[in-house]
C-alpha positions as CSV (number, residue, x, y, z in Angstrom):
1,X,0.0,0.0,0.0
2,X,1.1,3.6,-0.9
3,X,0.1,6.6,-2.5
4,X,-1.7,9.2,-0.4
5,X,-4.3,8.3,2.1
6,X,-6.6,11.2,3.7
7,X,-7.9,10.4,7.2
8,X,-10.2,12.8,8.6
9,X,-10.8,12.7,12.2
10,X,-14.2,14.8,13.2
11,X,-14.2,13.9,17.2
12,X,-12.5,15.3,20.2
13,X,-8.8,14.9,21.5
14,X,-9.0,11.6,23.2
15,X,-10.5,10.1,19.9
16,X,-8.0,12.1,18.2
17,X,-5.6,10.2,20.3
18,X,-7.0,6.6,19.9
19,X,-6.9,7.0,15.9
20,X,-3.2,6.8,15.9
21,X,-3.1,3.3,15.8
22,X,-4.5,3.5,12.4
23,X,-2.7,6.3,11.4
24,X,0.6,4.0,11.9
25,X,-0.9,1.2,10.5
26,X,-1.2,3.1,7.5
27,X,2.4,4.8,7.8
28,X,3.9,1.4,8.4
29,X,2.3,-0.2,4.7
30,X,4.2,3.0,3.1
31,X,1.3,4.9,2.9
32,X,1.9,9.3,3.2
33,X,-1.0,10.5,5.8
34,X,-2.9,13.7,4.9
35,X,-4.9,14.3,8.8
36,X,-8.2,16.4,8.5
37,X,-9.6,17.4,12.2
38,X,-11.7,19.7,13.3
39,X,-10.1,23.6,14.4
40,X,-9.2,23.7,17.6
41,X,-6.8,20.3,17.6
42,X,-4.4,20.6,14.8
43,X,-1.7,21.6,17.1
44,X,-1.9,18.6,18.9
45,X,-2.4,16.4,16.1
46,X,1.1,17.9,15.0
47,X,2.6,17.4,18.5
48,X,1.7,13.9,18.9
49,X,2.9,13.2,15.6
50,X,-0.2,12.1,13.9
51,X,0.2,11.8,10.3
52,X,2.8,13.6,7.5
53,X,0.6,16.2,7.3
54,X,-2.6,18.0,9.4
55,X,-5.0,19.9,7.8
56,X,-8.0,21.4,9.8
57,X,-11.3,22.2,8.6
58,X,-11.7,25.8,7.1
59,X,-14.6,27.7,8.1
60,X,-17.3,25.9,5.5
61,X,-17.4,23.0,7.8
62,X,-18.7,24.4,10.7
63,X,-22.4,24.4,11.0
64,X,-22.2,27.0,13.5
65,X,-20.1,29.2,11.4
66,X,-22.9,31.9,9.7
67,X,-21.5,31.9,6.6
68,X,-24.5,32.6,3.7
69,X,-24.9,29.3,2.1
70,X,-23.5,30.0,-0.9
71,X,-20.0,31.3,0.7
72,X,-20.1,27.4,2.3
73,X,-20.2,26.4,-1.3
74,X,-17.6,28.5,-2.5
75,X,-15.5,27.3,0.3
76,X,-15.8,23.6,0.0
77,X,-15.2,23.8,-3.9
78,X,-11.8,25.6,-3.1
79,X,-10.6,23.0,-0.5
80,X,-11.3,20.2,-2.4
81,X,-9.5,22.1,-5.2
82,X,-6.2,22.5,-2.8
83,X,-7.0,18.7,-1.5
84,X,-6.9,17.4,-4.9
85,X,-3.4,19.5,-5.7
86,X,-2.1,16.8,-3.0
87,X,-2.7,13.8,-5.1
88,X,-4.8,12.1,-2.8
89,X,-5.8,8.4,-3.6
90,X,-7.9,7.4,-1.4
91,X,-9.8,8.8,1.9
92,X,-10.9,7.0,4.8
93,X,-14.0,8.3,7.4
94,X,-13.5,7.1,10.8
95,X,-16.7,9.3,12.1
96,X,-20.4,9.3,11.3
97,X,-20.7,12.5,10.4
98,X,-21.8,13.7,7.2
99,X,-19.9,16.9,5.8
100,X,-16.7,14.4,5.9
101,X,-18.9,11.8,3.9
102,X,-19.6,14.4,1.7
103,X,-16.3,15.7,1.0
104,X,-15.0,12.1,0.6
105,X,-17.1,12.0,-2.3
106,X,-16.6,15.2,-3.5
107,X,-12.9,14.3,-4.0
108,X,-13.8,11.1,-6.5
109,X,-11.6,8.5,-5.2
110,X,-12.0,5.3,-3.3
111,X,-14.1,5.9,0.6
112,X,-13.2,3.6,3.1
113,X,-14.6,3.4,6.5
114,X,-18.0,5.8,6.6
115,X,-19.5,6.0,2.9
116,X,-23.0,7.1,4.2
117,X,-25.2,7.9,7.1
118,X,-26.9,5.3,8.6
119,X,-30.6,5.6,8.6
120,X,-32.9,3.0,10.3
121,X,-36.0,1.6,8.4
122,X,-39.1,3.4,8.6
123,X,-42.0,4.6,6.4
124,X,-41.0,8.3,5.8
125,X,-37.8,7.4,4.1
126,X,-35.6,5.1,2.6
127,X,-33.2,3.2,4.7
128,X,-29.6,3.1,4.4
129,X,-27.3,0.6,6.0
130,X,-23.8,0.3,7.2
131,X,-21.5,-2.7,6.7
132,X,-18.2,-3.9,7.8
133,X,-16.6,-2.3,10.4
134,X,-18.7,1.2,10.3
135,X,-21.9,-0.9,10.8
136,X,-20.4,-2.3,13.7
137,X,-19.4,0.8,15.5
138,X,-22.7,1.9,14.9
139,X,-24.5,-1.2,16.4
140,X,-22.0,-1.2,19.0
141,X,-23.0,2.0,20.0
142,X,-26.6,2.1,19.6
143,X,-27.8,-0.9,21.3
144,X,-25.2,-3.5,22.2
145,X,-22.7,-1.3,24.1
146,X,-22.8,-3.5,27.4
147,X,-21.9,-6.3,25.3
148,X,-19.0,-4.6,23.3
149,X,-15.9,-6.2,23.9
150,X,-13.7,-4.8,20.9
151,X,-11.6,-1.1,21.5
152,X,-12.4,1.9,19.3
153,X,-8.9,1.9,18.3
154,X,-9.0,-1.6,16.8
155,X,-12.3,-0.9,15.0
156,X,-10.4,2.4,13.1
157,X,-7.8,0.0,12.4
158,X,-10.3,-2.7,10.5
159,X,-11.7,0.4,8.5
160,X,-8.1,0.4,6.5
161,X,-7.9,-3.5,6.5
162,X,-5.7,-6.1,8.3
163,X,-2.4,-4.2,10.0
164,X,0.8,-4.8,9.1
165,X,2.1,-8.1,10.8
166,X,5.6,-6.4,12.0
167,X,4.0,-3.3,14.0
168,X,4.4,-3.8,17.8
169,X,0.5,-3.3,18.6
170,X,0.8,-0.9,21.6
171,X,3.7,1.4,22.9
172,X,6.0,-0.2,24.9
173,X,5.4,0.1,28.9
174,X,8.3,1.7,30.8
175,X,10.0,0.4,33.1
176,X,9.3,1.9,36.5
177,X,11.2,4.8,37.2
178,X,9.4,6.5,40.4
179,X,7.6,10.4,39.1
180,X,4.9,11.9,40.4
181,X,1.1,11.2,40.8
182,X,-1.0,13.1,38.1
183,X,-4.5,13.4,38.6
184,X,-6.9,14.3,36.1
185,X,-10.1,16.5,37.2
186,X,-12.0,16.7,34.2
187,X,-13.8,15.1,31.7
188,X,-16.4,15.8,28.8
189,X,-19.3,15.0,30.5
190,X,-20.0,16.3,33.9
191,X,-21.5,12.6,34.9
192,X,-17.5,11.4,33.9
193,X,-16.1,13.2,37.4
194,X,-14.9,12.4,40.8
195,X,-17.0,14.8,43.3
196,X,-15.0,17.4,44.5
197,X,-15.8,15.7,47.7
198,X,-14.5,12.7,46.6
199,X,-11.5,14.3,44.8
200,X,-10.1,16.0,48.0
201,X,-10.6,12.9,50.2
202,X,-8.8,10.8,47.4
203,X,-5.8,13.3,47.9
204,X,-5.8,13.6,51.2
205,X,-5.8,10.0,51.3
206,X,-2.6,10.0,48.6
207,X,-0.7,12.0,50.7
208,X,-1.2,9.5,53.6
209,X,-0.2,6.4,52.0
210,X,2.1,7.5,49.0
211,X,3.7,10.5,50.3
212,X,5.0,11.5,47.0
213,X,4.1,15.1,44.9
214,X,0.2,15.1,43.0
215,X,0.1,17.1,40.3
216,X,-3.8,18.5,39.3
217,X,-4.7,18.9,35.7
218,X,-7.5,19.1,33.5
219,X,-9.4,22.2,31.6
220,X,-9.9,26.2,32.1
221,X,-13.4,24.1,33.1
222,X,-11.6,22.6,36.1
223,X,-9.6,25.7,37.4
224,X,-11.1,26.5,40.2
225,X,-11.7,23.3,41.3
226,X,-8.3,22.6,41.1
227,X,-7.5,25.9,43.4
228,X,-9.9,24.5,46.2
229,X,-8.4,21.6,46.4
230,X,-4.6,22.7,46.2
231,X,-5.6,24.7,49.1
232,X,-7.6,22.2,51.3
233,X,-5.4,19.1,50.4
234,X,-2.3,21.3,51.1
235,X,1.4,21.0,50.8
236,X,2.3,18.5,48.6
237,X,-0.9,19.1,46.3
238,X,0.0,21.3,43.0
239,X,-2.7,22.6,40.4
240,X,-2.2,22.8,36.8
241,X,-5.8,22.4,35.9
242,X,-6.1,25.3,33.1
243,X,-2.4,26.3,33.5
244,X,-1.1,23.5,30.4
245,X,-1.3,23.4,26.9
246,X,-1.0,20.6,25.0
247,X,2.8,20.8,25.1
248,X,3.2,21.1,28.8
249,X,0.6,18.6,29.3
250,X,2.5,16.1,27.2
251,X,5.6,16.9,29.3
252,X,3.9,16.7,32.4
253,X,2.5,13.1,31.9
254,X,5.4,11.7,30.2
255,X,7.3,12.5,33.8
256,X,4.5,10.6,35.8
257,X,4.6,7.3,38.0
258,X,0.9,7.3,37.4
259,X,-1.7,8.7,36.0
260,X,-5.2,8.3,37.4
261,X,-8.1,9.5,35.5
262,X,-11.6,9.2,34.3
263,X,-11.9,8.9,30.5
264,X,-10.2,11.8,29.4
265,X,-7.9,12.5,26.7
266,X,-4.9,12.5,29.2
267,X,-5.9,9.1,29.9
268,X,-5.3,8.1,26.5
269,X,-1.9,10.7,26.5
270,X,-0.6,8.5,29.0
271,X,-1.5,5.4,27.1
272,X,0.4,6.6,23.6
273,X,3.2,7.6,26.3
274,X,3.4,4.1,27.5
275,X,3.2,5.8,31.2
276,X,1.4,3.6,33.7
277,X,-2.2,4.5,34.5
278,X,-5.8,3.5,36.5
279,X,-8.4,4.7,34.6
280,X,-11.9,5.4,36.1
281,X,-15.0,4.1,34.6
282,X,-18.4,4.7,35.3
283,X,-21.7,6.4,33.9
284,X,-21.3,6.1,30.0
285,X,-17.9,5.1,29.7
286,X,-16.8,1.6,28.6
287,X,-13.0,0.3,29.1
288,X,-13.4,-2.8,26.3
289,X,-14.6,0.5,24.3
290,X,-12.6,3.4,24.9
291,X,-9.7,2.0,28.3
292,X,-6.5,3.2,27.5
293,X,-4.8,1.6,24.9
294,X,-1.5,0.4,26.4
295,X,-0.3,-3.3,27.4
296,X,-1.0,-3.4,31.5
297,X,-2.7,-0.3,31.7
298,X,-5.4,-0.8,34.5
299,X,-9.1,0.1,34.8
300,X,-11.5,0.6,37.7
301,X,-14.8,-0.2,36.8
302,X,-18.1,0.0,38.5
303,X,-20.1,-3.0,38.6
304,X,-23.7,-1.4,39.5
305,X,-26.9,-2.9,37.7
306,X,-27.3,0.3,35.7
307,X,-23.9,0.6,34.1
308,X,-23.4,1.5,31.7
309,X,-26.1,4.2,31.9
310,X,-28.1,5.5,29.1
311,X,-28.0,9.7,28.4
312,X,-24.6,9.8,30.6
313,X,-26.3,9.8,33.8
314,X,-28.7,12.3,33.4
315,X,-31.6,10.5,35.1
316,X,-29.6,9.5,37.7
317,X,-30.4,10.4,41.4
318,X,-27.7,9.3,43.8
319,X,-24.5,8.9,41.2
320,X,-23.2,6.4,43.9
321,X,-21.1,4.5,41.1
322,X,-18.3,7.4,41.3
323,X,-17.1,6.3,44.5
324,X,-17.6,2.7,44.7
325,X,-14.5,2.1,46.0
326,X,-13.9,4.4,48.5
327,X,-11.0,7.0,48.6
328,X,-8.3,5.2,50.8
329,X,-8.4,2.0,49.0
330,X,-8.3,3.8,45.7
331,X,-5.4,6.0,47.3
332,X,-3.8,2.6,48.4
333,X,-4.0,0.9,44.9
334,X,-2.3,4.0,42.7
335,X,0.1,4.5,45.1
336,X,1.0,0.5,44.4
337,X,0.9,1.2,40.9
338,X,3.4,4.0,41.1
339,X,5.5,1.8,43.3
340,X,5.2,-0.9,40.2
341,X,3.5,-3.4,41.8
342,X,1.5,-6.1,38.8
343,X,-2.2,-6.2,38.6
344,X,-2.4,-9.5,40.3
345,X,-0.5,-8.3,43.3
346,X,-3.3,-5.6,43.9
347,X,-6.6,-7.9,44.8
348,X,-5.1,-7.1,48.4
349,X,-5.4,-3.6,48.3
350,X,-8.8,-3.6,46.9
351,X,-10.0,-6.5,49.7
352,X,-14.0,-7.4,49.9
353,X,-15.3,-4.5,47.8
354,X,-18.8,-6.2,48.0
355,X,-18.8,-7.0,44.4
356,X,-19.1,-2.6,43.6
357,X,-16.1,-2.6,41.2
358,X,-13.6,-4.6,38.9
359,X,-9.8,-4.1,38.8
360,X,-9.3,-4.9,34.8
361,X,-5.8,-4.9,32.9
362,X,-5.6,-4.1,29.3
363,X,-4.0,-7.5,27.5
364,X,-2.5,-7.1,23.8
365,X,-3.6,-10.0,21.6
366,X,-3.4,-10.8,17.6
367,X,-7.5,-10.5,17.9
368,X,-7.3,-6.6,19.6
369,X,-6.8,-5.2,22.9
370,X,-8.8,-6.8,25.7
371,X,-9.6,-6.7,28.9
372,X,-8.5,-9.1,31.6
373,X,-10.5,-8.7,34.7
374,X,-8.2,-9.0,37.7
375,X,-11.0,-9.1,40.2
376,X,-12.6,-12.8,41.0
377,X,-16.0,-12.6,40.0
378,X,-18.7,-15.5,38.1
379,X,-19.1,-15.8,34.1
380,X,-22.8,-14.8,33.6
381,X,-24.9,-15.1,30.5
382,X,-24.2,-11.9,29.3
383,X,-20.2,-12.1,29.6
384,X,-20.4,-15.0,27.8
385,X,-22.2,-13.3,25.4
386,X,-20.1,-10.8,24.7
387,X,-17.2,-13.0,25.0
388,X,-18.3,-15.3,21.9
389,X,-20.0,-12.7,20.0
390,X,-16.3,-10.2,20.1
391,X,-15.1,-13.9,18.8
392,X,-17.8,-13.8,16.3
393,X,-17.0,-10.5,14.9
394,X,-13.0,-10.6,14.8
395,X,-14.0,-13.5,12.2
396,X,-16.3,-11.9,10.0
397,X,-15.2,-8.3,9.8
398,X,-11.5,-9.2,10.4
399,X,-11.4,-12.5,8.4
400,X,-9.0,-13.5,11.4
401,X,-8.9,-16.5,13.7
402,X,-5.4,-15.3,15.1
403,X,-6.2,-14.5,19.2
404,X,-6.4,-16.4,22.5
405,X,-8.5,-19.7,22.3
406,X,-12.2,-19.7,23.5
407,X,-11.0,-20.8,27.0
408,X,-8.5,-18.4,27.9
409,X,-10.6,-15.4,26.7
410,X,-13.2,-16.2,28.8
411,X,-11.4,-16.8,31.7
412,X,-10.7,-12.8,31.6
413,X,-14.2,-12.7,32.0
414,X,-14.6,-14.0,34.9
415,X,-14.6,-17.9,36.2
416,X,-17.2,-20.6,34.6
417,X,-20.3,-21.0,36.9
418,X,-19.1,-23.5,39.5
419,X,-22.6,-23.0,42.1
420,X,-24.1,-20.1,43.7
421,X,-25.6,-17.0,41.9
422,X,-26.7,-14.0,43.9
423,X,-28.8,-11.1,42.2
424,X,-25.6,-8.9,41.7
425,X,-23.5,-10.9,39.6
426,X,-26.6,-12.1,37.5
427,X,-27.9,-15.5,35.6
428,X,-25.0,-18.3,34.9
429,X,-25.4,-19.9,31.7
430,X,-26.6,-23.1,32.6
431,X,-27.1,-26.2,29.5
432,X,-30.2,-25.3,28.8
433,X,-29.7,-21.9,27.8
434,X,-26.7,-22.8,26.5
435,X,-28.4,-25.5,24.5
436,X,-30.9,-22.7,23.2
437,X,-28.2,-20.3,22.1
438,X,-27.0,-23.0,19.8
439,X,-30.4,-23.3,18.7
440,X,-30.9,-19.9,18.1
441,X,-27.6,-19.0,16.0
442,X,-28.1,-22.1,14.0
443,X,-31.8,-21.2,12.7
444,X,-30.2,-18.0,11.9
445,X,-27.7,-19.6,9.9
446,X,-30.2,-21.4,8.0
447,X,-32.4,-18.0,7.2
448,X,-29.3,-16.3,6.0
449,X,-28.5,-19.5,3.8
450,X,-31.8,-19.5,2.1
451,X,-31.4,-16.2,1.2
452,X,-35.2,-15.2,1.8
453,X,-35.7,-11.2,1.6
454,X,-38.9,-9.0,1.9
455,X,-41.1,-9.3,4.4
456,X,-40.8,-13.0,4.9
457,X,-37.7,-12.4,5.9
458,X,-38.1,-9.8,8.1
459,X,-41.1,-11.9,10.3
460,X,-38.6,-14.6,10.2
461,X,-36.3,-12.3,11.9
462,X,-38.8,-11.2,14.1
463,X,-39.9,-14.5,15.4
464,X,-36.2,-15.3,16.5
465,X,-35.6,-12.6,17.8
466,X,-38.8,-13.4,20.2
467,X,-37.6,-16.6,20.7
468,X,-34.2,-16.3,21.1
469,X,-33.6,-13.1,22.9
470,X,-30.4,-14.2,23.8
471,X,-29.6,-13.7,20.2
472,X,-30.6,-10.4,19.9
473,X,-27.5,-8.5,19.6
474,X,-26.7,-10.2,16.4
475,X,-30.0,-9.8,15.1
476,X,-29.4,-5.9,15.8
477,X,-26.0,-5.6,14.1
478,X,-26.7,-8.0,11.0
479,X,-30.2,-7.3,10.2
480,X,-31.2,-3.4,11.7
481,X,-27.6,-2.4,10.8
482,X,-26.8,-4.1,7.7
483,X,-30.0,-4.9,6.9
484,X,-28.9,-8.7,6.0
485,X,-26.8,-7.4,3.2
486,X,-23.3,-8.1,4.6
487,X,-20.9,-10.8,2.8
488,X,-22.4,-13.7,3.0
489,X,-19.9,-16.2,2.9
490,X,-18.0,-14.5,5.6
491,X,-21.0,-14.6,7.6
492,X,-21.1,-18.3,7.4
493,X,-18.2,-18.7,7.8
494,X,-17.9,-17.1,11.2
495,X,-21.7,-18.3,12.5
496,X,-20.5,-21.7,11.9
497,X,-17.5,-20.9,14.6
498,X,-19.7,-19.2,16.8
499,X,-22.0,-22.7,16.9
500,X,-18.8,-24.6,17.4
501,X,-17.6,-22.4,20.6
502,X,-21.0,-22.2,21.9
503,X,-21.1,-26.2,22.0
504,X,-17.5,-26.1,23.4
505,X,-18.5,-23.7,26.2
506,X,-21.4,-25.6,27.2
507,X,-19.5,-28.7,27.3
508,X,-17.5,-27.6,29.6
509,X,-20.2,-26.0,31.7
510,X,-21.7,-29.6,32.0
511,X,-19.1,-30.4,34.8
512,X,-18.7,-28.1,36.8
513,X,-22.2,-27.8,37.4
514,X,-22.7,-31.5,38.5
515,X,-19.7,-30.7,40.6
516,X,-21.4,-27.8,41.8
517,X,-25.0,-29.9,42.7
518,X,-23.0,-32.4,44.4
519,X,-21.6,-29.8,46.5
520,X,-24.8,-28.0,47.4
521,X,-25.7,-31.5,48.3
522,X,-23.0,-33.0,50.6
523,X,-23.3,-29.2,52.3
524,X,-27.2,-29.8,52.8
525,X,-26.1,-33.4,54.2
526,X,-24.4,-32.0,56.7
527,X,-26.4,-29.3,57.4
């Protein structure tokens, strides 16, 4: 692969961040980078080192802008005039946003990634659907997102094709080297912070067990926060929150023993720095979707019923999921991870957290990054879900069987179903159900192989989906998303290993619940 590839990039810095993966993908294949991004971020595209060249978008772009229609026009036939002086042959989308699908076409050369919007069916217009790995970010977000277990990062990357098999997949992880304690305050949604509360008890609790300098940081947004709690937390507590730019940031966090964060850009800084980090999830935010991208780098996440919530929190009354587990422990643990103690060495620090939150670590694989949770907790119907559908997809959008086998992926899940259940940690997936997943994907299998369209096919759908609920997920993606009209023979091809891995799970379910009954019976013996 060479030539000239544009890659515009519509979101914020932390995505920003995540799609360098793809930009070095591309780099590595010989390919010259042209970045597109949105004004604002250009500097730190060019400071991170994202692509051979970075281009923001002139005025035109911007909805908000004013500009008389016809001065938009004028504007976009000029860039795409300069664009085209650049020889570009080819452009991939990574966002779902239509003036970059727009200009894509505009410039007459091959689209990758994004080519359209996606539209749902209804009667007032004509639906449009999304395949490949688009279609699945889409589904992933709108619907299945509890179930996701494949990284943003490594979704970009599929929109370009396989990577290059000689790429390291993450930065390397530095050795430990001591620095000091950064703390991130912000966040783009307000439901994505610590209480301020919560925040200064965290730091006093630092300065307790650690001992070492904290250094504040986050946006103008955050500066006064940052000034209360220098001056309540006191010596030892400094605030940079508003004081950085990009450049200062950078420097600050590549100097770090940790980082700990919510899911913020400097989050994902850290994890392109290779710098050690604990990131904090809760609300709306997803570490399989968007944790930091870096071999080791750990993850606190909130286990509540509700997670992840819908509308980031909004409707939420008691936000109880931002502490859940409790300022000294969480003082104890980073200060560990500055020390450089290993993810398993840390179950002692977090102790009987009563099931409120999982300690995950960030594992790289041939199949992606994943998530490895540290904590000991039971494999429930939906892990397992998610764990053999991720399996599913990395076969039919990445053509790829290359990853850990079906056993040691779900043991970073959690621990097959060996007796006891409890509200909390939800349904196992006992041989029946198990039996009727089978079921379920196989039927599907069959309705895709006859080919049946129309409304037959979409009552068929409808009446598995009923059913089968258990199946839903890929009924979402494959027939609301793509509306049935992804490659068929890939399809196959991967169904027919999801039915083979969903027999091999429930095989070995079988004994360790008759294990688990003669347990529960020798203990009512006794009893």
């Amino acid at each position: 692969m060479a030539g000239t590839c544009l890659v515009i990039q519509e979101a914020r810095l932390g995505d920003l961040i995540q799609s360098k993966p793809v930009m070095d993908d591309l780099t590595l294949a010989g390919t010259r980078t042209v970045l597109l991004v949105r004004p604002g971020i250009s500097s730190f595209a060019r400071s991170l080192g994202i692509g051979d060249e970075v281009l923001s978008w002139p005025s035109f772009g911007d909805p908000e802008s004013g500009q008389p229609l016809l001065s938009r026009l004028s504007g976009a036939k000029d860039f795409v005039g300069q664009l085209r002086k650049k020889k570009i042959d080819r452009v991939v989308v990574l966002n779902h946003h239509g003036t970059g699908i727009v200009l894509a076409r505009l410039l007459g050369v091959p689209v990758f990634g994004f080519t359209e919007m996606f539209s749902p069916s209804n009667e007032s217009e004509r639906p449009s659907h999304l395949s490949g790995w688009p279609g699945y970010l889409v589904a992933s977000s709108r619907g299945i997102r509890a179930l996701n277990r494949i990284h943003l990062s490594d979704m970009w990357r599929g929109f370009v094709g396989p990577k290059p098999a000689s790429r390291e997949q993450l930065p390397a992880k530095r050795e430990h080297r001591g620095g000091p304690v950064v703390v991130v305050l912000g966040g783009r949604s307000p439901f994505r912070r610590l209480e301020p509360d919560v925040l200064l008890a965290l730091l006093k609790a630092l300065k307790r067990v650690d001992g070492g300098q904290i250094f504040l940081t986050g946006g103008q947004e955050d500066a006064s926060l940052g000034a209360r709690l220098e001056r309540e937390a006191g010596e030892g507590v400094v605030n940079l929150a508003g004081k950085t730019g990009f450049r200062e940031l950078s420097d600050l966090i590549s100097s770090a023993g940790v980082v700990f964060s919510p899911d913020t850009a400097p989050l994902h800084l850290a994890a392109s720095l290779g710098i050690p980090s604990v990131g904090l999830f809760f609300a709306g935010a997803l570490p399989f979707e968007t944790g930091a991208y870096r071999e080791g780098a750990l993850s606190l996440v909130t286990t509540m019923e509700c997670y992840p919530c819908a509308g980031e929190g909004s409707s939420c009354a008691h936000r109880s999921c931002r502490d859940a587990l409790g300022s000294e422990r969480t003082a104890a643990l980073i200060a560990a991870v500055r020390r450089g103690a290993a993810a398993n060495d840390l179950l002692g620090i977090l102790g009987d957290t009563g099931g409120n939150v999982d300690l995950m670590e960030a594992v790289n694989t041939p199949s992606g990054v994943l998530q490895r949770v540290v904590t000991p907790r039971l494999l429930t119907r939906e892990r397992l879900l998610a764990r053999l559908f991720r399996r599913f997809y990395w076969r039919y959008l990445g053509g790829s069987r290359d990853g850990p086998s079906l056993s040691e992926e779900l043991g970073m899940e959690g621990a097959l179903w060996s007796g006891g259940t409890g509200e909390k940690e939800g349904s196992p997936p006992d041989p029946l159900w198990m039996g009727r997943l089978e079921q379920g994907a196989s039927l599907y299998i069959r309705l895709r192989e006859a080919e049946i369209q129309g409304v037959q096919k979409q009552r068929m759908v409808d009446r598995l989906a009923a059913e089968f609920p258990m199946i839903w997920p890929l009924l979402h993606h494959l027939e609301w998303v793509e509306g049935g009209l992804g490659d068929l023979r890939s399809f196959l091809a991967a169904a027919e290993g999801l039915v083979a891995e969903i027999g091999e799970a429930g095989r070995s379910l079988v004994p360790l619940n008759g294990r688990a009954a003669q347990n529960k019976e020798r203990t009512h013996v006794a009893i």
